[in-house]
N, C-alpha and C positions, 0 to 999 in steps of 0.2 A: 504493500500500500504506500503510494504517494503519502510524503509528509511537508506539511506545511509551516510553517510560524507565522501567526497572524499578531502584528504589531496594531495596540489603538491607543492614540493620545487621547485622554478624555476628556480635556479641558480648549482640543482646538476647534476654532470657529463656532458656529451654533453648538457644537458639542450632542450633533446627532449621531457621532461614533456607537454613546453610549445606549441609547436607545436602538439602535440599526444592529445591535456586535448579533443578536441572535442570528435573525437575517440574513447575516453576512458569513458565519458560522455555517452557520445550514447548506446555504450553495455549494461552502466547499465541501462537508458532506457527502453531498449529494453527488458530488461531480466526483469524487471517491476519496478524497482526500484527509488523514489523519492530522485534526486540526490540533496546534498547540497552543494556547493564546498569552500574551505578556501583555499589559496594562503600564505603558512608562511613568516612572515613578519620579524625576527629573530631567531638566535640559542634557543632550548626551544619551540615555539611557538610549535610545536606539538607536545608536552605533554601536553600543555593546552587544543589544542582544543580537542582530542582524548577524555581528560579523561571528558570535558565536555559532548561530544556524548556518550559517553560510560554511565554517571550518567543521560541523559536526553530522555531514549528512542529510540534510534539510534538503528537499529539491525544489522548494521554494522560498521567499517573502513575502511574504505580502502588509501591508498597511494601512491603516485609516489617521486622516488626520491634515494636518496644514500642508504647505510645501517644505514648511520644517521639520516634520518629518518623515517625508520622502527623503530629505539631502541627507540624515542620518543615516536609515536608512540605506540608501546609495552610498555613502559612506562606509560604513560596516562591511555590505558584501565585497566593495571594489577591496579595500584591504584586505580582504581574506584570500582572494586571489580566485575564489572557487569559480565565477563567472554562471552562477546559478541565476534564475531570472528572478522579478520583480513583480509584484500586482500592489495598484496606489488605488486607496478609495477614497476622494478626494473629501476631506469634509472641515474644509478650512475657511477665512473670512475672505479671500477674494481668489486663493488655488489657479493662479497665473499656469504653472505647471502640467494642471491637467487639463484645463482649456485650452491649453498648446496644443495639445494629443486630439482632445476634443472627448474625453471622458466622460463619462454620465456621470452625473449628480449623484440619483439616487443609488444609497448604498447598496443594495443588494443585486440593481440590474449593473452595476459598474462589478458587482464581484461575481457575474454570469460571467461579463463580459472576459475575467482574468481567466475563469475555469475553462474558458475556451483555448487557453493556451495559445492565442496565434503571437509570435516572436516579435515584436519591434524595436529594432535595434538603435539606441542613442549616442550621441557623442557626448562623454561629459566632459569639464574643465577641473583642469589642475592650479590650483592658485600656488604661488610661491612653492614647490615642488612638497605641500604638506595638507593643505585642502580641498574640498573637493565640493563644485557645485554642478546643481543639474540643468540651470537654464540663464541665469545672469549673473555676475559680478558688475558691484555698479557701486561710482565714488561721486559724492558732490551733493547740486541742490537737490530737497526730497529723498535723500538716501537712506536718511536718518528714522522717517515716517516709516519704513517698514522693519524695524526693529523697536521703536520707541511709543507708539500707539498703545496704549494699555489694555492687555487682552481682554479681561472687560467689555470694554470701548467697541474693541474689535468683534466680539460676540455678539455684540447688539445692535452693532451699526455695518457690521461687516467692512465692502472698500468705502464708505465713505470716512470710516475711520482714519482711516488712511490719508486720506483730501482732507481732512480736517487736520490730522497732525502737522503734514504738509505745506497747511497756510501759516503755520507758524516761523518757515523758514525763510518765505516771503523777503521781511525786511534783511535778513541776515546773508542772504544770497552773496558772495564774493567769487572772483574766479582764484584758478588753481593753473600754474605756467605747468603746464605737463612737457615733457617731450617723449614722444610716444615711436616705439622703433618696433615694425613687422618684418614678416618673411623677404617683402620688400621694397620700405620706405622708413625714411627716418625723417618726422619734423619736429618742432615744436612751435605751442601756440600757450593761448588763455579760456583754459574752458570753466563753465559751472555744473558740468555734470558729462558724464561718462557712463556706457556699458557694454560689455564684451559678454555676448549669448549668443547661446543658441535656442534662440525661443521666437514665438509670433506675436506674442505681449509681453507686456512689463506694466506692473504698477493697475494690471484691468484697466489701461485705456490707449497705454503708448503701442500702437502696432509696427512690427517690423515685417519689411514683402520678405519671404523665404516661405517655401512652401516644406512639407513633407520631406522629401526626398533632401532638401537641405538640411534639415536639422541630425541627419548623419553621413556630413560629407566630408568631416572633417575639418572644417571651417567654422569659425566662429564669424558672427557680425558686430561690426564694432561702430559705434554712435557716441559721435562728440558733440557737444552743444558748446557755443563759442559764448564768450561773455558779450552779452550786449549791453552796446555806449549808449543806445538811445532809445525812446519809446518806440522809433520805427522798427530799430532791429528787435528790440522784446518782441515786437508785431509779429516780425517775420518768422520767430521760434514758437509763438502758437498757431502762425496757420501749417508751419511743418507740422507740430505733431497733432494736429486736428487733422489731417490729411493723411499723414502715416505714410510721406513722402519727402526724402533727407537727401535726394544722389542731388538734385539740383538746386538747391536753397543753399546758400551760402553761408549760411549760420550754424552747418551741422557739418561737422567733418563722416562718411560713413566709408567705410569701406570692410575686406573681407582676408582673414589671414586665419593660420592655424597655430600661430605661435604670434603673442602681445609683450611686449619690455614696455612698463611706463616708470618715469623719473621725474619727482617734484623735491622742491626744494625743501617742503615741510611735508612732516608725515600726518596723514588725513584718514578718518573713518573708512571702511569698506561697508558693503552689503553683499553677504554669499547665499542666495536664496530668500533674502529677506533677513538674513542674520548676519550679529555685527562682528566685524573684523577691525579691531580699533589701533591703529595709529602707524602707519605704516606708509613707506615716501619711494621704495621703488619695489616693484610690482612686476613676474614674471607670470605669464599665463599659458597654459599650453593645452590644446586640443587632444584630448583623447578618444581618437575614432571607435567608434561601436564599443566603446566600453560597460553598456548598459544592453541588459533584454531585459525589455518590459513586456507582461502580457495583460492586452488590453482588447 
């Protein structure tokens, strides 16, 4: 008999894990599966348990919960080395991650959908040769809003928790001199915000064009927002991301590599999945092809 670990954080998003875990139990079940279940108990805890099931015979993952913890999660098995696959049952306040995929909401047709076992392969990122995210690394303005929003907040108000933390950074907006060196270009400039994914959203509103078949080619997309001098160029950076089109706007540096070097003068926050990576001034990133099976 197939054995599974079924991971549910009980406190992410509406916190419909808790109510749904039977549901969600039952498919795998049904679909023959010897279920295990772990309840995490702290921030971390699953990357422990994962990468335990992952080194101990487990031939699956699976999870419910934010996009925090899916990167644990993905975290856990990629250390172990086993390359066993993944099921994510999305049940977080805005799950950027699985609306990438385009995964069902509800819990138990999204854990059909895993017991079907079909393989989809991801790219994930390497941050500074120690962690690991599944869909953005992102430094500057608003960075801060998806770590600092009070779960609370976020349970009840979901993403606008998020646009309300957000408006807090408003006044505080500064740029940051990066010089930013790819597979093949080296410049530097003055940006207020940064991200290096492989995703179709950020933040549930900022869209980036990549379809499918890009989000495992090995490549990451990378989006620089330039600091603007004046209320015209503010202008020009919300009608880029009201359009979800960055190649010809002059306010957005985008392009597309498998490996990222950034270097600033002062060390600044990160965001690896929505979680924080604090104070750090030069920044290696690297593409790792197909390092994920998820089944969805």
């Amino acid at each position: 008999m197939k054995k599974v670990l079924f991971i549910t954080n009980p406190v992410a998003g509406t916190m419909k894990s808790r109510t749904a875990m039977f549901d969600i139990v039952n498919e795998f079940c049904k679909a023959g599966y010897q279920v295990t279940t772990q309840i995490t108990q702290r921030r971390g805890h699953a990357i422990d348990l994962a990468y335990e099931a992952a080194s101990n015979g487990y031939d699956m993952v699976a999870c419910c919960g934010g996009d925090g913890t899916m990167n644990e999660v993905v975290t856990g098995v990629i250390r172990s080395g086993s390359g066993i696959p993944i099921g994510y049952i999305p049940a977080g306040s805005t799950n950027d991650f699985a609306d990438n995929l385009g995964l069902a909401r509800i819990p138990a047709v999204a854990a059909q959908g895993i017991c079907r076992e079909k393989p989809f392969l991801l790219d994930v990122g390497l941050f500074n040769g120690s962690d690991y995210f599944n869909y953005v690394a992102s430094f500057g303005a608003f960075t801060n809003a998806s770590y600092s929003a009070p779960q609370e907040l976020k349970n009840v108000l979901g993403h606008f928790a998020y646009l309300m933390e957000g408006l807090k950074d408003i006044t505080s907006i500064k740029p940051h001199k990066v010089t930013v060196t790819t597979d093949d270009v080296t410049f530097t400039d003055k940006y207020i915000f940064g991200a290096i994914s492989n995703t179709k959203r950020m933040a549930g509103f900022l869209h980036i064009p990549v379809t499918n078949d890009e989000l495992h080619d090995g490549m990451f997309e990378i989006l620089l927002v330039k600091y603007p001098k004046d209320i015209g160029e503010l202008n020009d950076i919300a009608v880029g991301v009201a359009a979800g089109e960055f190649r010809d706007n002059y306010m957005f540096t985008y392009l597309r590599s498998s490996r990222i070097e950034l270097s600033m003068p002062k060390s600044i926050d990160w965001s690896l999945d929505g979680e924080k990576k604090p104070g750090l001034n030069h920044i290696v990133i690297e593409n790792i092809h197909d390092a994920l099976t998820l089944y969805k």
